[in-house]
C-alpha positions as CSV (number, residue, x, y, z in Angstrom):
1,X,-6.3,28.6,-2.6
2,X,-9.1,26.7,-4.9
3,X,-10.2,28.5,-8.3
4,X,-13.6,28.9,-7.8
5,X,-14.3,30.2,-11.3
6,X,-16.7,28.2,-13.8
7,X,-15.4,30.0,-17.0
8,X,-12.4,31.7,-18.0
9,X,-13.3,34.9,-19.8
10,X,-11.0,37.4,-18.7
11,X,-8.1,38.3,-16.9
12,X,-9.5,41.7,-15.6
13,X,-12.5,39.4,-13.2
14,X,-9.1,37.9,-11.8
15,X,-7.6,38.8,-8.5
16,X,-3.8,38.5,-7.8
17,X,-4.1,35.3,-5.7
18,X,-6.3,33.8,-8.4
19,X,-3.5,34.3,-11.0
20,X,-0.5,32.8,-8.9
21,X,-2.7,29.9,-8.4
22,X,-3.0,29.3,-11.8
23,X,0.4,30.1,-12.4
24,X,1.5,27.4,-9.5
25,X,-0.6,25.0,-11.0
26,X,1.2,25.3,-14.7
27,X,4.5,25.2,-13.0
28,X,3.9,21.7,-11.7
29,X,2.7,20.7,-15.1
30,X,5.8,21.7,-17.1
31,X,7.6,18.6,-15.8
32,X,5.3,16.7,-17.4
33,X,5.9,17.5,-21.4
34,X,9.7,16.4,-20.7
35,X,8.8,13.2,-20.1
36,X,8.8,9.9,-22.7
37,X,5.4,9.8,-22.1
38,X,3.8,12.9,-22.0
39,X,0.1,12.1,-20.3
40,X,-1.3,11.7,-17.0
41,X,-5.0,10.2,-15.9
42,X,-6.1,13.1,-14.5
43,X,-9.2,14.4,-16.8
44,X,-9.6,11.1,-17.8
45,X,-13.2,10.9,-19.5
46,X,-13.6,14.6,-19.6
47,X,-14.6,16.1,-23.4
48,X,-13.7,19.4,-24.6
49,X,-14.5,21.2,-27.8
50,X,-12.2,23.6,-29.6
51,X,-14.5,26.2,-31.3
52,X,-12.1,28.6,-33.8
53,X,-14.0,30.8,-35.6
54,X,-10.8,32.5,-36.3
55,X,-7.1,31.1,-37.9
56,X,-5.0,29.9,-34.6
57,X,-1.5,27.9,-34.6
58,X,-0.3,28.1,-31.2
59,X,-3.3,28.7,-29.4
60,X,-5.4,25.8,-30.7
61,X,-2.6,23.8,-31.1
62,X,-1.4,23.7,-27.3
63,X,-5.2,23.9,-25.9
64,X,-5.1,20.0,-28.1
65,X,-1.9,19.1,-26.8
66,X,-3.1,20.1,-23.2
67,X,-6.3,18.1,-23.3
68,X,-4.4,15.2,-24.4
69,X,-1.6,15.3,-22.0
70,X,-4.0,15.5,-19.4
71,X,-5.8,12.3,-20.8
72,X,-9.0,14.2,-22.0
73,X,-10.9,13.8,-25.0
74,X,-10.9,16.6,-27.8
75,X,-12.9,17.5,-30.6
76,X,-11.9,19.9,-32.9
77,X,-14.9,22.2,-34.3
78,X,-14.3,23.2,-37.9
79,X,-16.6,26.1,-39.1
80,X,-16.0,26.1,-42.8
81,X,-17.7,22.5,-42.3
82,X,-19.9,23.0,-39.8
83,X,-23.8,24.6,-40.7
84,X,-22.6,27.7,-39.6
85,X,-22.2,27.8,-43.2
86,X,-25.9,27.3,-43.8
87,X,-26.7,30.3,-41.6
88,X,-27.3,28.4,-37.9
89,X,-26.5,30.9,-35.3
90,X,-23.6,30.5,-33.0
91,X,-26.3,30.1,-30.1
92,X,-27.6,26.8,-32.0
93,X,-24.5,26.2,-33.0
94,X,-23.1,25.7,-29.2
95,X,-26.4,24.7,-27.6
96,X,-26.2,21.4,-30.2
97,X,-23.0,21.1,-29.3
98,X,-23.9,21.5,-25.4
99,X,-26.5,18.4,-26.7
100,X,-23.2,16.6,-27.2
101,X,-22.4,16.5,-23.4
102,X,-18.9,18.5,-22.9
103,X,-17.0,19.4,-20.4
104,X,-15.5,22.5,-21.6
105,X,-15.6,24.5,-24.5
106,X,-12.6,26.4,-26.0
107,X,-13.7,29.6,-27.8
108,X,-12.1,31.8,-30.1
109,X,-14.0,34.2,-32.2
110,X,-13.7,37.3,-34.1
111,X,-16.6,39.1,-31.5
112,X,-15.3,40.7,-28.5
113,X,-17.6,39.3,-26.3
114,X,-19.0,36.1,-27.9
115,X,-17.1,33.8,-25.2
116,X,-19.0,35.7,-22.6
117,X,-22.1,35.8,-24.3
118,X,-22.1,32.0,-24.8
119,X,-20.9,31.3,-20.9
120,X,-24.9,32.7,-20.2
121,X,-26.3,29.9,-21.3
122,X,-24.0,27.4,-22.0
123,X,-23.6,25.1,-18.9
124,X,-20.4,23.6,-19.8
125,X,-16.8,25.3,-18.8
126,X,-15.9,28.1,-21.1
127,X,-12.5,29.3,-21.7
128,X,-11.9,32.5,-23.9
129,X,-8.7,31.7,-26.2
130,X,-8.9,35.2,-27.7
131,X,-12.3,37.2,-29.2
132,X,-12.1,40.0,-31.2
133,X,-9.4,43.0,-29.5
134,X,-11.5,42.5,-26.3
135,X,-8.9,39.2,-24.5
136,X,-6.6,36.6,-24.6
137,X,-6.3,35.8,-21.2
138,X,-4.0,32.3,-21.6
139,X,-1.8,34.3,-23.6
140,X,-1.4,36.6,-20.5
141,X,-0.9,33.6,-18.4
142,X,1.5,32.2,-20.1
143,X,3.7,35.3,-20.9
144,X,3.6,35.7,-16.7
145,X,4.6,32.3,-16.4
146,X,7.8,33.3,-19.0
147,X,8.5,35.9,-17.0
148,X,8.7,34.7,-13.7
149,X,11.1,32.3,-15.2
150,X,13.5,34.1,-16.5
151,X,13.4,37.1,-14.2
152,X,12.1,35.3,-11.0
153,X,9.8,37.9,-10.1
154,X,7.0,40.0,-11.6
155,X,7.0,43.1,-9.0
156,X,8.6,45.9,-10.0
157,X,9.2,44.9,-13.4
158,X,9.5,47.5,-16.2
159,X,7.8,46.2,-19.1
160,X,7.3,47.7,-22.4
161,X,4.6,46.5,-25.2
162,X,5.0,47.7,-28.8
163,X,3.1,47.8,-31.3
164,X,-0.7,47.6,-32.6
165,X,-2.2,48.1,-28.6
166,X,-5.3,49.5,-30.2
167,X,-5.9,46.2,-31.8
168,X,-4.3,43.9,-29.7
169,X,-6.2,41.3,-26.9
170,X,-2.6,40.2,-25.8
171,X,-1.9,43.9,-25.5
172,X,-5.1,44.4,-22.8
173,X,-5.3,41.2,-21.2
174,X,-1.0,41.3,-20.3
175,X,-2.0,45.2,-19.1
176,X,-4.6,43.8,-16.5
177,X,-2.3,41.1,-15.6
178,X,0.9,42.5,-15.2
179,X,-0.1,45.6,-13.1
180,X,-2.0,43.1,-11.0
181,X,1.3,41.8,-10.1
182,X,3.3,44.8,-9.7
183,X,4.5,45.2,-12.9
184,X,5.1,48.5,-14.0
185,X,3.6,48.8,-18.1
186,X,4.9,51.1,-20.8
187,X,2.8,51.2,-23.8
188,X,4.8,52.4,-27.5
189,X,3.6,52.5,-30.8
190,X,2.0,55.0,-33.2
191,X,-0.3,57.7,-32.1
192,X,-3.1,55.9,-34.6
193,X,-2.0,52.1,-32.6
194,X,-2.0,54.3,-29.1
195,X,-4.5,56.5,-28.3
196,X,-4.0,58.4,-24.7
197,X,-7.3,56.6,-23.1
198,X,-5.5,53.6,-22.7
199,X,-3.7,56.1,-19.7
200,X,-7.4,55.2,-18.0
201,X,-5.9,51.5,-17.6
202,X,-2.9,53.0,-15.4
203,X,-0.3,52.2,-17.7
204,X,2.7,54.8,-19.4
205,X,2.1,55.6,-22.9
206,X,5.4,56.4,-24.5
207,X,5.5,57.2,-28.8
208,X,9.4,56.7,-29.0
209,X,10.7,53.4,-29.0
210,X,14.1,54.3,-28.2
211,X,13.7,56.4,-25.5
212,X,10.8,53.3,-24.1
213,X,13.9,50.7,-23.8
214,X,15.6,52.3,-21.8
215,X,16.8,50.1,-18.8
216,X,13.5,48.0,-19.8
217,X,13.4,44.3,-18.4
218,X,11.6,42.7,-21.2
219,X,9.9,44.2,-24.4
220,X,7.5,42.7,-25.5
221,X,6.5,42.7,-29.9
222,X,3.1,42.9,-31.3
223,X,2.7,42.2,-34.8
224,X,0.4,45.0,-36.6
225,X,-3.0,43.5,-36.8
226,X,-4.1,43.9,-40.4
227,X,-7.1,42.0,-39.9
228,X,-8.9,44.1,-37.5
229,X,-8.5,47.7,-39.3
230,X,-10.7,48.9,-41.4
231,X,-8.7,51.4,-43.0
232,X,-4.8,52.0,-43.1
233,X,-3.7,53.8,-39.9
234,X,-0.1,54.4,-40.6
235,X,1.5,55.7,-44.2
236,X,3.5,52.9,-44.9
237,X,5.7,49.9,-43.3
238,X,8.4,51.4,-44.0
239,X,7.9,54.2,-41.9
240,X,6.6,51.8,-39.4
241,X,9.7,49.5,-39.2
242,X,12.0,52.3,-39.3
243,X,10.2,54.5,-35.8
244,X,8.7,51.3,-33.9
245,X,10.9,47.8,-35.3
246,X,13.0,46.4,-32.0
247,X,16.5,46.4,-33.8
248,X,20.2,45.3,-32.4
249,X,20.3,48.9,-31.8
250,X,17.4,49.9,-30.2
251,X,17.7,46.5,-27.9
252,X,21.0,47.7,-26.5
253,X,19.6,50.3,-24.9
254,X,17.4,48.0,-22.8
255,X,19.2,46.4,-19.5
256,X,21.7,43.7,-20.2
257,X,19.7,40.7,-19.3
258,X,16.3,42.2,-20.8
259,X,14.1,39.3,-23.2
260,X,12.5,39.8,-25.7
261,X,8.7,38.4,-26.3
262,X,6.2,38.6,-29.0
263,X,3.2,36.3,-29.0
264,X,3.2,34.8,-32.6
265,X,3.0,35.1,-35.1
266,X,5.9,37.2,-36.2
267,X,6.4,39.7,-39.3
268,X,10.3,39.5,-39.2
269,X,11.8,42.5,-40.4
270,X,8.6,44.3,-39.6
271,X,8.2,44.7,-35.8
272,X,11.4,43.0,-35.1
273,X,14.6,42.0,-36.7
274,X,15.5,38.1,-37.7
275,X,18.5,38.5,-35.5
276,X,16.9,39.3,-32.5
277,X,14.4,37.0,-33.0
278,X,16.3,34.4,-33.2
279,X,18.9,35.5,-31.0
280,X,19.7,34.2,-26.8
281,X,17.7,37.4,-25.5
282,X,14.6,35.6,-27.2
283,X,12.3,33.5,-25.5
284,X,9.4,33.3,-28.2
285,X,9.9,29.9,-28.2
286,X,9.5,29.8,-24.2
287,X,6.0,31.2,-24.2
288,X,4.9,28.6,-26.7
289,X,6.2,25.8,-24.6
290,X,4.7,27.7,-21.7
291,X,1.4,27.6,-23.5
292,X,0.8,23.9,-23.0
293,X,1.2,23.8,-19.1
294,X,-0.5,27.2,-19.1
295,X,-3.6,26.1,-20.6
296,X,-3.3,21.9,-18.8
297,X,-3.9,24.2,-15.7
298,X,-6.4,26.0,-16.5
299,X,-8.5,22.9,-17.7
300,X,-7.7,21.4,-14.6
301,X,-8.6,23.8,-12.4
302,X,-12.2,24.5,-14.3
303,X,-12.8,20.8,-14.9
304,X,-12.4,19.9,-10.9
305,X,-9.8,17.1,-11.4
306,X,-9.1,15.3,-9.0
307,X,-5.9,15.4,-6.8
308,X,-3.3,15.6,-9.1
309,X,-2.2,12.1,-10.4
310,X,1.0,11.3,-11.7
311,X,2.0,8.8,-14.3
312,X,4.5,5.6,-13.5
């Protein structure tokens, strides 16, 4: 089916078809980052703008490598250089940038909600690549992509997230996605990380890690998000690693072929031991290839290339 969306904002506006059609359209990608030459024509003379107003490795990093392998132009907004730092708005900021003439523009931002907010009266493509705890709907995408590959199916899937939920856009945008798909969602962390409303969203909430793994199919790490609290919400991290950090242990009581995710970055030894993270059961390293085809198809299918070209 076509992807009639202008912007993406949000996995939660997205139906199930509308997912697997992005998901199709990555998996026909991935062939292409193998190759000696990694580029194809297809958004040839397209421009898109990556506008972080937050730190990013992974995300910024693949939504570059994307553009490029898809023969696109980038630039690459930097706001501790930009007059953002002279007190412009974001509105002027993006509608001088608009002036520019891009395609798309990438947003990240510490505002749950600016990438929406800018879609009203921006008229180029906007994709959200993560604002404030709201959602990080390519991260999503690309974790659903992981899974399907290793476990060949979503459906019926029991998934457990851990961690800083409260905090977490990964956290809400995998929840919308995964029970989409069938998936069924456990939720673990501390009571001040958990709070029972997030029950509203259909999910489990479990505060015992080791009884959560159980028979789990993948688990899935979040780091604890230090940026976003305003105030301590646990004693120490200490008592965090010891009631919440996915040990050798813990990851035994999980089924035998269960992975183990995290979206980046990762506080070894906090929410998950160096062993397991850089053990066979891992496939951190799988989302972040992942990432690249992830995000080629969803600036494909906003951009309208055409039929899907294919290098010599």
């Amino acid at each position: 089916m076509a992807f009639k969306h202008k912007h993406l904002l949000e996995i939660r506006s997205l139906t199930p078809s509308e997912i697997n059609t992005i998901l199709s359209t990555a998996e026909s990608f991935l062939e292409i980052s193998t190759r000696e030459i990694k580029k194809v024509p297809t958004l040839r003379g397209k421009t898109i703008i990556n506008l972080f107003f937050e730190p990013s490795t992974r995300t910024r990093g693949s939504f570059e490598l994307a553009a490029k392998r898809l023969s696109a132009d980038i630039v690459n907004f930097n706001q501790t250089a930009s007059s953002l730092a002279k007190g412009e708005s974001l509105k002027d900021t993006v509608l001088n940038l608009e002036a520019m003439k891009p395609d798309a523009l990438v947003i990240r931002h510490y505002c749950a909600g600016a990438p929406y907010f800018i879609s009203t009266f921006c008229q180029s493509h906007v994709i959200n690549a993560g604002d404030g705890y709201h959602e990080h709907p390519t991260q999503a995408l690309l974790d659903a992509l992981t899974l399907k590959q290793e476990k060949k199916k979503i459906e019926d899937l029991k998934i457990v997230i851990v961690g800083d939920i409260l905090h977490s856009r990964v956290a809400r945008s995998n929840i919308f996605l995964l029970q989409k798909l069938g998936a069924r969602i456990i939720l673990v962390g501390p009571p001040a990380f958990l709070p029972t409303e997030f029950k509203n969203f259909g999910v489990e909430i479990d505060y015992s890690l080791d009884r959560a793994v159980e028979g789990a199919d993948a688990i899935m790490m979040l780091r604890i998000q230090r940026e976003r609290q305003k105030s301590n919400s646990f004693p120490s991290i200490r008592e965090y690693r010891n009631l919440y950090s996915l040990t050798k242990n813990r990851y035994k009581k999980a089924k035998k072929n269960s992975i183990i995710m995290h979206p980046g970055p990762i506080n070894r030894g906090v929410e998950l031991s160096t062993d397991l993270a850089d053990s066979a059961k891992s496939v951190i390293l799988k989302q972040v290839e992942n990432g690249i085809a992830v995000r080629m198809a969803v600036l494909y299918l906003l951009l309208g290339g055409k039929e899907r070209e294919t290098a010599d």
